[in-house]
ZABASE-479003 format. One record per residue (C-alpha): residue number from 1; residue in three letters; x, y, z. Coordinates in nm, 4 decimals. Last residue first. Layout:
n|res|xx|yy|zz
NUM|ALA|X|Y|Z
...
This chain:
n|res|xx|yy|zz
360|UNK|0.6129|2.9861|0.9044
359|UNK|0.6563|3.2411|0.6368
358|UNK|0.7768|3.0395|0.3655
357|UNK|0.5281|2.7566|0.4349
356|UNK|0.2039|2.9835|0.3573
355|UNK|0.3902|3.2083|0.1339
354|UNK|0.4074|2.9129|-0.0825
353|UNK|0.0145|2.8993|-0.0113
352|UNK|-0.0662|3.2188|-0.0915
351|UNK|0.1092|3.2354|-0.4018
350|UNK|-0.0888|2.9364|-0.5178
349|UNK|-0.3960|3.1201|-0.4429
348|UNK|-0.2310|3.4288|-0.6348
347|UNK|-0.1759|3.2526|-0.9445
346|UNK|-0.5454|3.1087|-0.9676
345|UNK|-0.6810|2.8299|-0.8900
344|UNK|-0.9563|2.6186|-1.0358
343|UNK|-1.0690|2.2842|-0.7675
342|UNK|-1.0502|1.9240|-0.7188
341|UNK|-1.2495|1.7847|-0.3997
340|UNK|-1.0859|1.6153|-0.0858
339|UNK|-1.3165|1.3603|0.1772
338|UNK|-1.1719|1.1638|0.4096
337|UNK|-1.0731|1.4567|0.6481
336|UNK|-1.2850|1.7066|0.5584
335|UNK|-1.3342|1.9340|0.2773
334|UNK|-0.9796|1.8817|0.1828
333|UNK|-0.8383|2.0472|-0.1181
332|UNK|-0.6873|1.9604|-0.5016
331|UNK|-0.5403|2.1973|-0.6997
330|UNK|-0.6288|2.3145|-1.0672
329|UNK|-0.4651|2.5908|-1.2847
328|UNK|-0.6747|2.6731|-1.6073
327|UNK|-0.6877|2.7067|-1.9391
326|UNK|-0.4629|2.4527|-2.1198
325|UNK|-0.5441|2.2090|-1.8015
324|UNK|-0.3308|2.1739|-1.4985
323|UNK|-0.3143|1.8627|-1.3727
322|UNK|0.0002|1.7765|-1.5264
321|UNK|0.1921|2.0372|-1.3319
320|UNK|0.4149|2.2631|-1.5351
319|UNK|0.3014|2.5861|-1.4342
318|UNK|0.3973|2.4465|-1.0257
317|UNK|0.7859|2.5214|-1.1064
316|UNK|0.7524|2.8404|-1.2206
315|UNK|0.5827|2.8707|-0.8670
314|UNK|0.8443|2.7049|-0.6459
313|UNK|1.0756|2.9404|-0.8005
312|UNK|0.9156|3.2432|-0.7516
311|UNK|0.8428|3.0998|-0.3810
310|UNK|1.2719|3.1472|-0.3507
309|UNK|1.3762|2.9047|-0.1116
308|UNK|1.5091|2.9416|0.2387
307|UNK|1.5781|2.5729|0.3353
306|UNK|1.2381|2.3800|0.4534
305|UNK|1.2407|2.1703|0.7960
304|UNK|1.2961|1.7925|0.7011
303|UNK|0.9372|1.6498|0.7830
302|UNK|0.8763|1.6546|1.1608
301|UNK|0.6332|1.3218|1.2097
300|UNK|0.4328|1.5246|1.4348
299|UNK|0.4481|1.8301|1.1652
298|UNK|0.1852|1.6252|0.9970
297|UNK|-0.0023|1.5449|1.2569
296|UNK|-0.0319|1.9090|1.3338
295|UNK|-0.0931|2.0495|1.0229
294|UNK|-0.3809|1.7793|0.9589
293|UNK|-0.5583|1.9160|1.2774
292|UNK|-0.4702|2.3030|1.1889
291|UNK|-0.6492|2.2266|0.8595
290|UNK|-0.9561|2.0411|1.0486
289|UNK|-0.9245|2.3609|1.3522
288|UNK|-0.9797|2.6196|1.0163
287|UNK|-1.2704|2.4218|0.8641
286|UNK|-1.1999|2.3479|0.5171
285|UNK|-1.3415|2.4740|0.1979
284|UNK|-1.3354|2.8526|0.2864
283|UNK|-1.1237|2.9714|0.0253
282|UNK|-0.8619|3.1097|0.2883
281|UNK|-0.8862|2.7499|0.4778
280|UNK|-0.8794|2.5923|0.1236
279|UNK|-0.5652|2.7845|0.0371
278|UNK|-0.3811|2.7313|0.3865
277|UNK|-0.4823|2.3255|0.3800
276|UNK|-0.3026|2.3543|0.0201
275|UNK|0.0169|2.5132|0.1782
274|UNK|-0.0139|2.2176|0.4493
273|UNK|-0.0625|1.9657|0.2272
272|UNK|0.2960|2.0584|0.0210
271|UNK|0.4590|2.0122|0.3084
270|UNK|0.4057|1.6380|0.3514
269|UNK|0.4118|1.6279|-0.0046
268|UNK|0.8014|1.7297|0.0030
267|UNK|0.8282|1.5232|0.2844
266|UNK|0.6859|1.2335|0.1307
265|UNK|0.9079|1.2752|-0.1850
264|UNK|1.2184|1.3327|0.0204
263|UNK|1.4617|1.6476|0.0667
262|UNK|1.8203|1.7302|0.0492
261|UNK|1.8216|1.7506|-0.3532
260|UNK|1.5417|1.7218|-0.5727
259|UNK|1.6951|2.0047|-0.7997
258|UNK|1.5532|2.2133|-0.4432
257|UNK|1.3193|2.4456|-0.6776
256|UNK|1.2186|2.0977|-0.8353
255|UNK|1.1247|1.9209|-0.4656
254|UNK|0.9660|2.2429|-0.4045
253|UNK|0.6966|2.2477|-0.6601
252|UNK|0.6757|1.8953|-0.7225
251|UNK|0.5260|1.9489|-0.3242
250|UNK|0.3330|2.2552|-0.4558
249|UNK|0.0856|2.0538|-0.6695
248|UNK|0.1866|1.7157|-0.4766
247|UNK|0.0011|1.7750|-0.1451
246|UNK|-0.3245|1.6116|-0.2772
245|UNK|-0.2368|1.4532|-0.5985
244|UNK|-0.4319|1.1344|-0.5437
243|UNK|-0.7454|1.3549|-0.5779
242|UNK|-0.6359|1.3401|-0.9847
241|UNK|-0.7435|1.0566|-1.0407
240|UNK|-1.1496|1.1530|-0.9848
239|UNK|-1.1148|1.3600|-1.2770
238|UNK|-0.9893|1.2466|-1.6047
237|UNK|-0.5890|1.0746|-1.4573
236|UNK|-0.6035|0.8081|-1.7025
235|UNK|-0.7208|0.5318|-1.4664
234|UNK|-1.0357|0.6760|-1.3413
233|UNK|-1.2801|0.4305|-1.1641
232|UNK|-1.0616|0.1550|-1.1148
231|UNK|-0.7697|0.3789|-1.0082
230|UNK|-0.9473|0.5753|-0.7260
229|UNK|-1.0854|0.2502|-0.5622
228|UNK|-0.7321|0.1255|-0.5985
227|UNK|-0.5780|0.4268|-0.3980
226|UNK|-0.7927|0.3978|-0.0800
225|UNK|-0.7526|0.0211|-0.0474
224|UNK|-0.3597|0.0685|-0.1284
223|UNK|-0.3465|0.2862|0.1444
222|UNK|-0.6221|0.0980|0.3706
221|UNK|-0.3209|-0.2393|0.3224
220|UNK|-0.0052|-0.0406|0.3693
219|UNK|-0.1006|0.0949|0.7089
218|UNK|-0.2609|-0.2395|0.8199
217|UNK|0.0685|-0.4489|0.7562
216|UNK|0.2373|-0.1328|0.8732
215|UNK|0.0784|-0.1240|1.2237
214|UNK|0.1500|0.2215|1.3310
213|UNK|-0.0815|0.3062|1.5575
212|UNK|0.0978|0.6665|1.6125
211|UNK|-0.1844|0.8710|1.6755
210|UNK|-0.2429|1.0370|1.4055
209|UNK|-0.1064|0.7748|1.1759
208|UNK|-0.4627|0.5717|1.2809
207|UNK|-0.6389|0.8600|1.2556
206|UNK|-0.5377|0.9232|0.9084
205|UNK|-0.6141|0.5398|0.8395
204|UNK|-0.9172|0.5494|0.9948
203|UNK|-1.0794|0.8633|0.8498
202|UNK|-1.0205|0.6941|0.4758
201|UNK|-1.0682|0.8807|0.1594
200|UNK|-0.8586|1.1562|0.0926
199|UNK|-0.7210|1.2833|0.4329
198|UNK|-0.6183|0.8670|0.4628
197|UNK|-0.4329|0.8884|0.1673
196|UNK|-0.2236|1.1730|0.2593
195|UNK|-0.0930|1.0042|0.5683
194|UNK|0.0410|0.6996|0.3578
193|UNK|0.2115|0.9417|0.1193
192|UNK|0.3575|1.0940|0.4546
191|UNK|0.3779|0.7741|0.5951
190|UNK|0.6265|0.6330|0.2802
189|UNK|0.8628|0.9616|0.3255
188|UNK|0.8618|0.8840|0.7289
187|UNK|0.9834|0.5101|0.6169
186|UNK|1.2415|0.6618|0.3947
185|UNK|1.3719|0.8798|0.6639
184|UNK|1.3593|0.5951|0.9312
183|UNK|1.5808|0.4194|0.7087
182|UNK|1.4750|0.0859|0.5697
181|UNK|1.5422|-0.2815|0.6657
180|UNK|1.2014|-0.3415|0.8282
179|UNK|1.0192|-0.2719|0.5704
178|UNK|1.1358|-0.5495|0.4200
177|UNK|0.8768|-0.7484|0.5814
176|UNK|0.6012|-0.5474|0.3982
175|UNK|0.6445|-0.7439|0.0761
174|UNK|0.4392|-0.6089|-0.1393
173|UNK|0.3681|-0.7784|-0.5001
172|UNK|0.1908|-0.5724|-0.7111
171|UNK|0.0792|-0.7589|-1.0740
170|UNK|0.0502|-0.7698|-1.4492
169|UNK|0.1247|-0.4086|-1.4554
168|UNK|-0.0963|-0.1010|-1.5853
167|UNK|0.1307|0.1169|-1.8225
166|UNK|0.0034|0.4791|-1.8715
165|UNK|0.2646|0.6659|-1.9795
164|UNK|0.5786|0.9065|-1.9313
163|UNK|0.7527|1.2089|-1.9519
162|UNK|0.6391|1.4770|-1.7304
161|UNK|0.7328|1.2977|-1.4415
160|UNK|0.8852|1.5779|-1.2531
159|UNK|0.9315|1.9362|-1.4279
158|UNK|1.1221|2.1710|-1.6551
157|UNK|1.4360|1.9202|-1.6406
156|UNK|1.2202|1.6613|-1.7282
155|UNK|1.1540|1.3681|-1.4814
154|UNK|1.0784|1.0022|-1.5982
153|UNK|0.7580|0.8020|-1.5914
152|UNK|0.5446|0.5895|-1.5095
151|UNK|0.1466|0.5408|-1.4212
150|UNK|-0.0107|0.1616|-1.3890
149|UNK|-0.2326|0.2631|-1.0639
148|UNK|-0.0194|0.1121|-0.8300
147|UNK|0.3364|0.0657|-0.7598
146|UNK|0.3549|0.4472|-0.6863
145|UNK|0.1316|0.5260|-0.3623
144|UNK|0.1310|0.2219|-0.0612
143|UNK|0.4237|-0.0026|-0.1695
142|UNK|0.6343|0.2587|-0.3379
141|UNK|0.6442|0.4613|-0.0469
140|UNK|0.6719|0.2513|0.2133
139|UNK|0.9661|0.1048|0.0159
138|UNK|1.0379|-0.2447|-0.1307
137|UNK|0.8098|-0.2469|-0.4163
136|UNK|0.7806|-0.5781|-0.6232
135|UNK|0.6114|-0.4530|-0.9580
134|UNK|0.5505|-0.6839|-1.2414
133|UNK|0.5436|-0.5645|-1.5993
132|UNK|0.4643|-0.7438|-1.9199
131|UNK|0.5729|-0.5999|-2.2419
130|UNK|0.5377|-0.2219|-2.4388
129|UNK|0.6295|-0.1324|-2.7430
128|UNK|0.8697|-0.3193|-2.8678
127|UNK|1.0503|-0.1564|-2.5356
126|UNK|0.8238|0.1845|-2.4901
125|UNK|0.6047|0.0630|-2.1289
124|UNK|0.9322|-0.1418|-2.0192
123|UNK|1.1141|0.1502|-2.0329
122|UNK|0.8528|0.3392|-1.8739
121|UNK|0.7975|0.0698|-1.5493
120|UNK|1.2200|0.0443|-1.5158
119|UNK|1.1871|0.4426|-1.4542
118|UNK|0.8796|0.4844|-1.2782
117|UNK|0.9783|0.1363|-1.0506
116|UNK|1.2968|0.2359|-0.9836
115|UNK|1.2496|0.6020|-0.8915
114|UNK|0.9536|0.4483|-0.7021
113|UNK|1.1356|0.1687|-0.4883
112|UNK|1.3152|-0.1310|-0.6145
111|UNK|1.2413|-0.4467|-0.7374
110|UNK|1.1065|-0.3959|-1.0594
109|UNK|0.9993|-0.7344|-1.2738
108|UNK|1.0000|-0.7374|-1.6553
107|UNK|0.8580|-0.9612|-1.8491
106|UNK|0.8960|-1.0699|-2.1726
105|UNK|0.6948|-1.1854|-2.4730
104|UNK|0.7687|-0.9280|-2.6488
103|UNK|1.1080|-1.0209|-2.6325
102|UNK|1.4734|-0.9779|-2.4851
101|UNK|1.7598|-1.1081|-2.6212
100|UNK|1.9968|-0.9526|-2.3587
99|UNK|2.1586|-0.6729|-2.5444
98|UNK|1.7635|-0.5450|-2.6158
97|UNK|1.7219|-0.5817|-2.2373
96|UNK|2.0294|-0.3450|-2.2122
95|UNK|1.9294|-0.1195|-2.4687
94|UNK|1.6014|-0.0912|-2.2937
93|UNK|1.7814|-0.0524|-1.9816
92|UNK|1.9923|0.2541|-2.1064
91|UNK|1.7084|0.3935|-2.2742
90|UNK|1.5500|0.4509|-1.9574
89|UNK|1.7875|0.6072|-1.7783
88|UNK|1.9274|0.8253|-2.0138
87|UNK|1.5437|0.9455|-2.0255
86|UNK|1.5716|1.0626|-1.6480
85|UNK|1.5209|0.9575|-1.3134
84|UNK|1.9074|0.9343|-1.3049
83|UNK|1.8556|1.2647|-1.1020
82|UNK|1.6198|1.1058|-0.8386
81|UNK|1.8450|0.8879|-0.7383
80|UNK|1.8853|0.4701|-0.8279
79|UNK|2.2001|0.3517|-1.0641
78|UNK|2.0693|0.0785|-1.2796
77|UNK|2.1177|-0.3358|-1.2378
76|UNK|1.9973|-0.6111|-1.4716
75|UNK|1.9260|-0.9163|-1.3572
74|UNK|1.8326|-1.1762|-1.5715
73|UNK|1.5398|-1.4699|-1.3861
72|UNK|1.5836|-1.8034|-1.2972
71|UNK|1.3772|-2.0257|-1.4787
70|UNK|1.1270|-2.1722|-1.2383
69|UNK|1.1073|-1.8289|-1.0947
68|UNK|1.1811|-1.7376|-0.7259
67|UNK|1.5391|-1.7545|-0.7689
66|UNK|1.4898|-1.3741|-0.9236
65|UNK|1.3103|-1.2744|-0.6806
64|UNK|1.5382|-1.3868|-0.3922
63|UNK|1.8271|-1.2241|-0.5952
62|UNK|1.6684|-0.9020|-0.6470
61|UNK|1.6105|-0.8817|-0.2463
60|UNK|1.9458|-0.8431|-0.0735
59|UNK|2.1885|-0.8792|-0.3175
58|UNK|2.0665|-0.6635|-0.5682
57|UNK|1.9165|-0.3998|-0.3540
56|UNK|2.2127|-0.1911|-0.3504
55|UNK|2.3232|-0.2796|-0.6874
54|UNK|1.9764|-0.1443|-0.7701
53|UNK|1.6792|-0.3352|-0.9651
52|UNK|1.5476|-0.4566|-1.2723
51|UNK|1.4916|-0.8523|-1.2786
50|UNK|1.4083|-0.9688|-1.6664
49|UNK|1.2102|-1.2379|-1.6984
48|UNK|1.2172|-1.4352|-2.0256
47|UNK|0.8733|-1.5879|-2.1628
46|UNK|0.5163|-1.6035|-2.1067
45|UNK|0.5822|-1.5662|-1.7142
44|UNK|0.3682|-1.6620|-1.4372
43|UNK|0.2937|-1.4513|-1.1415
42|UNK|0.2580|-1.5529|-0.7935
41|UNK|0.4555|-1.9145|-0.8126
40|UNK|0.7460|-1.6255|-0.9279
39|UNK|0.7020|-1.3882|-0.6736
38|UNK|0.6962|-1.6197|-0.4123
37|UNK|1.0660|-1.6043|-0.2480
36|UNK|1.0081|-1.1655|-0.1933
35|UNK|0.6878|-1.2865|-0.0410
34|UNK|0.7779|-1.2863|0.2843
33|UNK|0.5496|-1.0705|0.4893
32|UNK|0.1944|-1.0002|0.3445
31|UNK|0.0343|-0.7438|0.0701
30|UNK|-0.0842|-0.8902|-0.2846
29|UNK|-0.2259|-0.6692|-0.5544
28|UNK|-0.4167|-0.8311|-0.8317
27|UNK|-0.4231|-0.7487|-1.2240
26|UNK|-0.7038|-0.6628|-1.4075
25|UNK|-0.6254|-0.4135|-1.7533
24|UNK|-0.7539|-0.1646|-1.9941
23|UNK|-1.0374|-0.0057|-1.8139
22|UNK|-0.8674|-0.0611|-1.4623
21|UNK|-0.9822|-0.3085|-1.2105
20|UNK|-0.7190|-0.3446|-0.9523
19|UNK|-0.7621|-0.7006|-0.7489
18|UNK|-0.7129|-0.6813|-0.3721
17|UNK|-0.5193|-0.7788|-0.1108
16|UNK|-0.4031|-1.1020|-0.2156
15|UNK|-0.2180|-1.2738|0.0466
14|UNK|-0.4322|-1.5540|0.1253
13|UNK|-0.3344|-1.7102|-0.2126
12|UNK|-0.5782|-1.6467|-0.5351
11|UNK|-0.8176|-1.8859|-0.7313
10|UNK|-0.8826|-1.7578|-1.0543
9|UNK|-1.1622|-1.6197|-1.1163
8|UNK|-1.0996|-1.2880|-0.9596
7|UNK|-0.7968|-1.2449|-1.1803
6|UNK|-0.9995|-1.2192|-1.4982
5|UNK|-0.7504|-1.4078|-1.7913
4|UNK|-0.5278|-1.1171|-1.9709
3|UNK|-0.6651|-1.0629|-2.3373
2|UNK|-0.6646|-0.6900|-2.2972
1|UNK|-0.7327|-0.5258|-2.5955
């Protein structure tokens, strides 16, 4: 039961964005430049605070966040990549947090991007349990796709995120002016996500990326938008959820066929979109020049270019995707740009679409 006070009634600062109603939680999403030193007026403990972050990130935001508490918070650092994405991972900082006195009472708060936040998020989902979690995202990526929704978890050598759980947080807290510290490879990975959003439910945004008006305030504010609609009307992933996995069906594909090596998230989505655009095109779901449209913005931002990779790879890889029932394989396809639908696939339509990206 969640015994959390209603968000909405509480009077909020200008930067909230938007409150996230879930079935088993509320918690409120703020967006705005310089919030890193607010975190802590923002959200209010019930007991310790525990700061999970990188010793990259440590002394550039972690500290802020910490300071930002009336009692400063722990820090505890972890090695970020995709390959300590893992179990190890997560039981390390558990172990550390149990090393530290922590309690049920609790909270953690990620500062980090989405390896960080899916790994830091489960071990705080499984310690005693499960205790408060707070998400400060510092990538594109993390700010407008993985912070919300309340889903982490840890990679499996058969698959990504296979291990994990539904763990809404008590809050999102974006600050977009650290946006501009990052690489223009990790921002790319971020519009990709950011792109994909827009195809499912918001003409604007997509059009907005299109054509380069890249205002990231507004960017990461209709991403979020399009995400928490999704989230307060599904949150375990039943039906309408899974939409958010446009791109990702054969993107998880490739990222595990390259051991998630030499490539990003975004840019593994980025090319997964285009193999599903091929399928629906074939299936005749989506207009041929609408595919070739979200193709071309797509290829605008020039994702890294794809090594030679074996598609029987990428496919052993796809078996394992969550959406995928006991008796079926599902995918998810544009109609139109703002508007996807979930569909049944079969072996071959995937096939098709590998061949899609392996032949261009």
């Amino acid at each position: 039961m969640n015994d959390r006070p209603d968000s909405s009634l509480i009077p909020q600062p200008s930067s909230l964005l938007c409150t996230v109603r879930q079935a088993s939680a509320i918690y409120p999403v703020y967006v705005a430049a310089g919030l890193l030193d607010q975190v802590g007026t923002l959200v209010t403990p019930r007991g310790r605070v525990f700061v999970i972050t990188s010793t990259t990130l440590r002394d550039r935001f972690a500290h802020r966040v910490a300071r930002s508490f009336a009692t400063p918070a722990d820090i505890i650092v972890v090695e970020e990549g995709e390959s300590r994405k893992t179990l190890d991972t997560a039981n390390e900082i558990v172990t550390q947090l149990l090393d530290r006195g922590g309690k049920r009472d609790s909270m953690v708060v990620v500062v980090g991007g989405g390896m960080l936040g899916d790994t830091a998020g489960f071990a705080a989902a499984i310690f005693l349990r499960g205790i408060d979690l707070v998400h400060v995202p510092t990538t594109l990526l993390a700010q407008v796709d993985s912070s919300i929704g309340g889903k982490v978890a840890v990679n499996h050598t058969r698959g990504k995120n296979l291990v994990g759980a539904f763990h809404p947080p008590r809050a999102v807290v974006a600050d977009t002016a650290v946006l501009a510290t990052l690489p223009h490879r990790e921002m790319l990975s971020g519009l990709f996500e950011a792109l994909k959003g827009g195809v499912i439910g918001d003409e604007e945004l997509f059009a907005r990326i299109e054509q380069r008006q890249l205002d990231f305030d507004d960017i990461v504010a209709r991403a979020i938008a399009v995400k928490a609609k999704i989230v307060s009307a599904d949150e375990k992933e039943n039906d309408l959820r899974r939409l958010l996995n446009y791109g990702h069906t054969i993107g998880h594909g490739i990222e595990a066929a390259m051991d998630y090596q030499g490539i990003t998230h975004g840019e593994a989505v980025a090319w997964g979109m285009i193999a599903a655009n091929a399928i629906a095109v074939r299936r005749g779901l989506l207009a041929r020049d609408v595919a070739e449209r979200i193709d071309a913005a797509v290829r605008s931002y020039e994702p890294a270019p794809l090594p030679s990779l074996d598609p029987k790879t990428i496919l052993a890889a796809t078996e394992h995707d969550k959406k995928n029932t006991g008796s079926s394989r599902v995918m998810v396809f544009p109609r139109r740009i703002g508007e996807c639908v979930v569909e049944n696939v079969t072996e071959e339509d995937v096939r098709y679409g590998i061949s899609a990206l392996t032949s261009s």
